[in-house]
N, C-alpha and C positions, 0 to 999 in steps of 0.2 A: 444758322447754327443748329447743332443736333441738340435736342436735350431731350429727358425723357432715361428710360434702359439705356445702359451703354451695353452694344451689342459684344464685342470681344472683351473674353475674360484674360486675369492677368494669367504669367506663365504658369504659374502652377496648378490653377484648376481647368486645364485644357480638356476637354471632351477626348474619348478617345479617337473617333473620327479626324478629328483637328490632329492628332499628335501623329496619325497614318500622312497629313500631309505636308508634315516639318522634316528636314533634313533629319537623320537619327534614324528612322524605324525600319525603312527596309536593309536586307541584307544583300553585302553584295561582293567579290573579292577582285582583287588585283595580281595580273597575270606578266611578268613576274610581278612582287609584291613593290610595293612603293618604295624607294631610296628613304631613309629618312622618316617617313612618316608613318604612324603604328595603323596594326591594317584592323584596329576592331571598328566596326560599322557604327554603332550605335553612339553616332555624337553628337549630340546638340550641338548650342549655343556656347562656343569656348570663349575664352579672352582673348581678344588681339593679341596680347603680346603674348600669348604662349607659344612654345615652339619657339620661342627665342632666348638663348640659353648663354649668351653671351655676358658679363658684367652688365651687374645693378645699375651701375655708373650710366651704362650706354643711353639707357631712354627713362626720360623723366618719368618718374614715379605716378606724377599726376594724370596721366593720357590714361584716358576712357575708351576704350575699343570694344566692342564685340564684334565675334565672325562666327559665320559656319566653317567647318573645314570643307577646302575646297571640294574634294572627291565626293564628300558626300550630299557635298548639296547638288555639283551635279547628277547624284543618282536619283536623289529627289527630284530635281524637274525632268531625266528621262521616264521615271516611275509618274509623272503628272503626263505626258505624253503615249504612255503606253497604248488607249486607245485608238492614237493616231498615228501611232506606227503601227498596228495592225490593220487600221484600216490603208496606210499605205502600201502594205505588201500585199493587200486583197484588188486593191484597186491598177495594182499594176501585174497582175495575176502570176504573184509570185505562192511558191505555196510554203509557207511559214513553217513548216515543221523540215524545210529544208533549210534556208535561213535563218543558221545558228552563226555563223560569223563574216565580217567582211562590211560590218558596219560602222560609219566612220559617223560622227559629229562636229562640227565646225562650230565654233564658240565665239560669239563676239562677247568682249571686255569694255568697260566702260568705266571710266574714274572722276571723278568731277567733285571739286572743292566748292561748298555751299560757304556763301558770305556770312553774315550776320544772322546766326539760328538762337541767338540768345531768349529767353523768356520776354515776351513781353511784362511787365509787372510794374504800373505805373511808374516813378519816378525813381530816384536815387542812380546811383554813376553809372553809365552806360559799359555792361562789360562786353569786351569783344568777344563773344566766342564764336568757332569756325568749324564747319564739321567738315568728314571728308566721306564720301559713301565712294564704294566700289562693287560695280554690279556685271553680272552677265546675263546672255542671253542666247538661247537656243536658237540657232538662224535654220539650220538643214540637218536632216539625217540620212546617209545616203546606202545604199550598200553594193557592195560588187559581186556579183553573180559571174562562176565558172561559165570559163569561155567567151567572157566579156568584158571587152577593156577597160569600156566608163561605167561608170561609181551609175546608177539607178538613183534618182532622188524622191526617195519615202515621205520625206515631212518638208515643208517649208513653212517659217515662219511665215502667218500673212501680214501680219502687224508688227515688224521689226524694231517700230518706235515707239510703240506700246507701253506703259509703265505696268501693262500684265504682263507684259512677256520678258523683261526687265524683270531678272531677282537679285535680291541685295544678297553680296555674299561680307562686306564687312562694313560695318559702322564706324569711325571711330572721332571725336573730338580732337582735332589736328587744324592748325592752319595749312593748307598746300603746301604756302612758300615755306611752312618750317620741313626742309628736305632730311635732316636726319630723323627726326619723328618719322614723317611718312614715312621711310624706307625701311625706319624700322621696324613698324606695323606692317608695311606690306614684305619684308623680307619673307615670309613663313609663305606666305599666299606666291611668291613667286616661284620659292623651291617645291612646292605638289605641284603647282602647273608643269615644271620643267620633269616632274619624276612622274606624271601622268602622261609626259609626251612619248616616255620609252617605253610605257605599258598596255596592258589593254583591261577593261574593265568586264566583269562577266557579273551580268545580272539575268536573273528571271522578268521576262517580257513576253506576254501572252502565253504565262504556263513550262515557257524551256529556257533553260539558259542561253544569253545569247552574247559575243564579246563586241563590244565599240571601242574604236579608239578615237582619239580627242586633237581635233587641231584648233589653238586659240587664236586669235585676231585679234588684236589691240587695237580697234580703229576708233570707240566711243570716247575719246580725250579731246579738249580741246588745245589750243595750237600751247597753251601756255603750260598744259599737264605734259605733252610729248614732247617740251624742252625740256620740262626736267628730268622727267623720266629717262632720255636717251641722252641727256650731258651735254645738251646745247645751252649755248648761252640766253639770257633772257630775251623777249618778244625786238625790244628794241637794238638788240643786236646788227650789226653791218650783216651777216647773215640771214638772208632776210627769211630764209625759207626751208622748210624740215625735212624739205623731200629734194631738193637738189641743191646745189651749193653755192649757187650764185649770192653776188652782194648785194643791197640795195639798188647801188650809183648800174652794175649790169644790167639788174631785171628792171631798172626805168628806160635803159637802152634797148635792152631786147626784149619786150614785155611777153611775147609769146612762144617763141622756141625754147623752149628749155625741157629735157627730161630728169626723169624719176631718177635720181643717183643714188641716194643716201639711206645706209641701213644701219640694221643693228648689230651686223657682227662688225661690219667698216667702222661704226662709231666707237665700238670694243678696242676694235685695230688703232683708231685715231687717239683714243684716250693715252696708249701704253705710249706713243708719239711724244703727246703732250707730257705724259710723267716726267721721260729719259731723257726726254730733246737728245737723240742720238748723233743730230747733227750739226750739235751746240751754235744753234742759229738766234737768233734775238729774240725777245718774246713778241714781237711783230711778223718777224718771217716763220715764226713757231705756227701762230695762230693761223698764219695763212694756211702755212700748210694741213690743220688739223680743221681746215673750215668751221672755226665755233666750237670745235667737242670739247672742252676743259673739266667736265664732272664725268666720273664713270658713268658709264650708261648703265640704270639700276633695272627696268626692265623693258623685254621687247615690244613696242608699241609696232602699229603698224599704220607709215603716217598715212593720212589720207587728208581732208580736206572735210573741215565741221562743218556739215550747212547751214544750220544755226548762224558758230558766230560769221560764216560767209555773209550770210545775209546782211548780220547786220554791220561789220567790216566797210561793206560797200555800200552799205545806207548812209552809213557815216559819212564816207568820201565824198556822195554822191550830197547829202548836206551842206556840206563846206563847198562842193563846188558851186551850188544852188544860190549860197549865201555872195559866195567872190565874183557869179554872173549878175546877180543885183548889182553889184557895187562895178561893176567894168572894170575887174583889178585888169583882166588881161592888159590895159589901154594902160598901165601905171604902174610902178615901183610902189614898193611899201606904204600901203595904206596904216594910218594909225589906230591903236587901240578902239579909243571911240565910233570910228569908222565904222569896222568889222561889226561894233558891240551895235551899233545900229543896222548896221545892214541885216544883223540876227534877229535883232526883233521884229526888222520888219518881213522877215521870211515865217517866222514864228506866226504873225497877226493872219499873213493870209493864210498859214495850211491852218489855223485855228478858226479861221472865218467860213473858210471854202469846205475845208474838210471835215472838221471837229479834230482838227488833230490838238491837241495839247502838248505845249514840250516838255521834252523830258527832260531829267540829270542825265542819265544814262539811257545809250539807245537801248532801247529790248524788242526783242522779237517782231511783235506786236507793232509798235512805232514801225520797224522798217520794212512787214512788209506793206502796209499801207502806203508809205514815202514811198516806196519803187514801184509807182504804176503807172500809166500813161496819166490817169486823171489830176496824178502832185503833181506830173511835169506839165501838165498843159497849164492849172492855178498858178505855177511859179513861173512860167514866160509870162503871165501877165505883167508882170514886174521886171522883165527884161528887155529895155528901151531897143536894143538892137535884133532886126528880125534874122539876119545870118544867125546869129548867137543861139535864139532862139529854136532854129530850124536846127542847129547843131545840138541843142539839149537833146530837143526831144528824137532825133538819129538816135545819139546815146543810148538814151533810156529806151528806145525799142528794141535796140543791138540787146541790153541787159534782160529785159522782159522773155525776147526769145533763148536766150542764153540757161536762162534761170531755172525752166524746168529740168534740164537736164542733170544739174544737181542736187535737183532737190525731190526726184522720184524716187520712187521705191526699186522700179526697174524700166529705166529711160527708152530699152531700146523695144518694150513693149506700149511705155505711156506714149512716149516724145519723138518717135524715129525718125520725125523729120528736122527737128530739131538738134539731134545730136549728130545728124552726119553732116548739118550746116557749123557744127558750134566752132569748129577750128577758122570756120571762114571768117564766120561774126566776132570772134575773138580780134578776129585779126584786124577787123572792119575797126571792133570797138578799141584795139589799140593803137590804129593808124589816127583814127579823131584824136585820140587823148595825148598824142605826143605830136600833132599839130595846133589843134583848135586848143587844147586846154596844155598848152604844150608850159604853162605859168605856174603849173603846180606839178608836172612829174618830172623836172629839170633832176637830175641825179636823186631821185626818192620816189618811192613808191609804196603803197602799205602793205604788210604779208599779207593779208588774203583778197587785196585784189591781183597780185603776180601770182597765186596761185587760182583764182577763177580762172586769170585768162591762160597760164601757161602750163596747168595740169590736167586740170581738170578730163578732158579726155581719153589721157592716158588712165587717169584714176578708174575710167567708167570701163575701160578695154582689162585692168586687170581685176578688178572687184567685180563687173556689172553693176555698180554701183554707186552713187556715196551717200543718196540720203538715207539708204536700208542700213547701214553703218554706222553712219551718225549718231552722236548721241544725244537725241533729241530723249530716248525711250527714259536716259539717266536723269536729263534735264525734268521729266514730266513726274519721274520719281521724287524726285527732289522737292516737290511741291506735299506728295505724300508723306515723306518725311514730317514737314513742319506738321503736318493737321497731326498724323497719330501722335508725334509728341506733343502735343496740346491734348489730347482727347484720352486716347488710349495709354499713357504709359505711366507709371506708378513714379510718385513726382520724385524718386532717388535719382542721385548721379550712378549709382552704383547699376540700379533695374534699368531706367530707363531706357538705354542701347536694346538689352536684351528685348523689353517690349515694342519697342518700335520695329524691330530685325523681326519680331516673331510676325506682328502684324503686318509686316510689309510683305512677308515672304506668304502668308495664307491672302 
């Protein structure tokens, strides 16, 4: 615990130093000027819901939001990077007083609904309340120099999952699944990103004006934010999967071939389907055809594959199959309640004996990756009476171990290169075992993100270079930040509070 000076002061007695590095002070303009959005620079911290002009009626009176306005926060963290885009045009011996424009930005977006942020405050009725943060992050800055076709890349992020390099652009007390709240907090936030995409931004950067313009990535969501966000049906949907269109009962039959299909103007196109039903077909052959899209798609995600909840997706799986190879279901029909609920403890007793594991409610991070490593698999054959079984676990979990970097680097094909130019093999490996040896649990089902370790993944890395630098691991570690400053730093109002947590988050 800190105690002692609380070092940040609240927002009103900010040092001037501190106020040079909040959204608001630099000046900067927009070339043509923004659709919609007023072009004076100096904004602070506004209300979520402003810029929302529609009937009282639409969003409940009580939602607590603060945000920065978009533009200007990111002028703020290029003005936090300025000396590393100088030192990039030095280092790649551009000479900067010619480099006034052709400067592009790539923006990753990150949205993630926080559980249970309520006060602790000993007893009395447990109230639910659910925050929702929405952040970005500065991944590249590039610039194209006459007479040359590719983009120069000046900055890279080195820590993309950073919760420094993670800035919170709005705050607000929402539950996720309440979809017309969020959308109608993030309505404002989505119309500047889309009138920032047909502009260019002209700021002073080392002394001369220089113009960027902005391309967003919505890859920081996880699987359950980019359903709703693009108007897919919930997780447990026959559609099992965000990025192609297959059902469950297919991707347990094809576990590995399948490509990237599904976007967000297709999901735009599939919605206006599902309105008209122009082919007055039943609400069965409707849905087929619209693969899952029944909500408007509110904004453009870019799906990708969370490493995070990957990991622990398949720790989970990889659990329950751990528990059903104690018990030899393969050799049996439906084992009963009591069965399984023993068979669990007794996988519980050893990784708690062998490992220190302790079980959890819910897997987290942490639990899974410790469960996926050669050492849980070789503690849990000890419990598995048949040596084939056993020889077939731990295949598995080596297939997954070399599998696993590949998703989970920053940049694969400089961590892992040997690895990712096997991973389509091992996939294949690892889904020839699962739909023989373990062929009692992927009978017509599969989970989404084990059909997406083994049948995207790949492709995700050939068009991102990527997925763990994308991930929203940087949102997730913010999220921790959250709870401490609202404990520590923020002025115990509903009203301040947002504001003080945003200020602190963002210095």
């Amino acid at each position: 615990g800190t105690s002692g000076r609380q070092i940040f002061q609240p927002l009103h007695t900010l040092r001037n130093a501190e106020k040079e590095l909040l959204p608001g002070f630099h000046q900067f303009e927009w070339q043509p000027a923004l659709k919609n959005v007023s072009s004076s620079w100096d904004v602070g911290i506004i209300d979520g819901l402003s810029g929302w002009t529609t009937f009282v009626e639409d969003v409940p009176a009580d939602t607590i939001s603060r945000r920065f306005r978009y533009d200007v926060a990111l002028v703020s963290a290029l003005k936090d990077l300025e000396e590393d885009i100088m030192e990039g045009l030095r280092e790649r011996g551009l000479d900067d007083s010619v480099c006034t424009s052709g400067f592009t930005v790539v923006v990753k977006e990150s949205c993630d609904g926080m559980g249970d942020v309520s006060e602790k405050h000993g007893n009395g009725p447990a109230v639910p309340e659910k925050a929702v943060r929405f952040s970005f992050t500065v991944m590249s800055i590039s610039i194209r120099v006459e007479g040359e076709d590719d983009g120069i890349t000046i900055f890279q992020e080195p820590k993309p999952n950073s919760e420094l390099s993670c800035r919170p652009l709005c705050l607000m007390f929402v539950d996720e699944s309440d979809h017309e709240t969020l959308t109608a907090i993030l309505g404002p936030v989505v119309a500047e990103r889309k009138a920032m995409m047909e502009s260019r931004l002209i700021i002073s950067v080392g002394g001369l004006l220089r113009s960027f313009r902005f391309f967003f990535r919505g890859t920081g969501y996880d699987e359950k934010m980019v359903r709703e966000m693009e108007g897919l049906e919930a997780s447990g949907s026959t559609y099992v999967c965000t990025l192609c269109d297959s059902t469950r009962a297919e991707a347990s039959q094809n576990m590995v071939l399948h490509s990237i299909t599904r976007s967000h103007d297709e999901n735009l196109e599939r919605y206006e389907i599902w309105r008209k039903n122009p082919f007055s077909e039943t609400a069965d052959e409707l849905r087929d055809r619209v693969k899952g899209v029944s909500a408007k798609p509110f904004m453009e995600t870019l799906p990708t594959l969370d490493a995070l909840h990957c990991d622990i997706g398949n720790a989970t799986e990889f659990y329950k199959i751990f528990q059903d190879e104690i018990g030899e279901v393969y050799q049996r029909s439906n084992p009963s309640r009591e069965e399984r609920r023993r068979w669990r403890s007794t996988l519980d007793k050893q990784l708690r004996n062998k490992l220190k594991l302790k079980p959890v409610m819910r897997m987290n991070g942490n639990y899974a990756r410790r469960l996926m490593t050669r050492e849980a698999v070789e503690v849990v054959c000890e419990l598995v009476p048949s040596e084939e079984r056993r020889e077939a676990l731990k295949k598995l979990m080596e297939l997954y171990v070399q599998m696993k970097p590949v998703w989970r680097s920053t940049c694969p094909s400089r961590d892992c290169p040997d690895q990712l130019c096997r991973y389509s093999y091992n996939s294949q490996q690892f889904a020839d075992l699962l739909s023989s040896t373990f062929k009692y649990r992927y009978d017509g089902k599969i989970t989404n993100y084990l059909h997406k370790t083994l049948a995207h993944v790949p492709e995700i890395v050939e068009r991102d270079g990527s997925i763990g630098a994308w991930a929203s691991e940087g949102n997730e570690s913010g999220n921790k930040l959250f709870r401490r400053f609202r404990k520590m730093n923020a002025r115990q109002s509903k009203t301040f509070e947002l504001e003080d947590v945003l200020k602190h988050h963002w210095l």
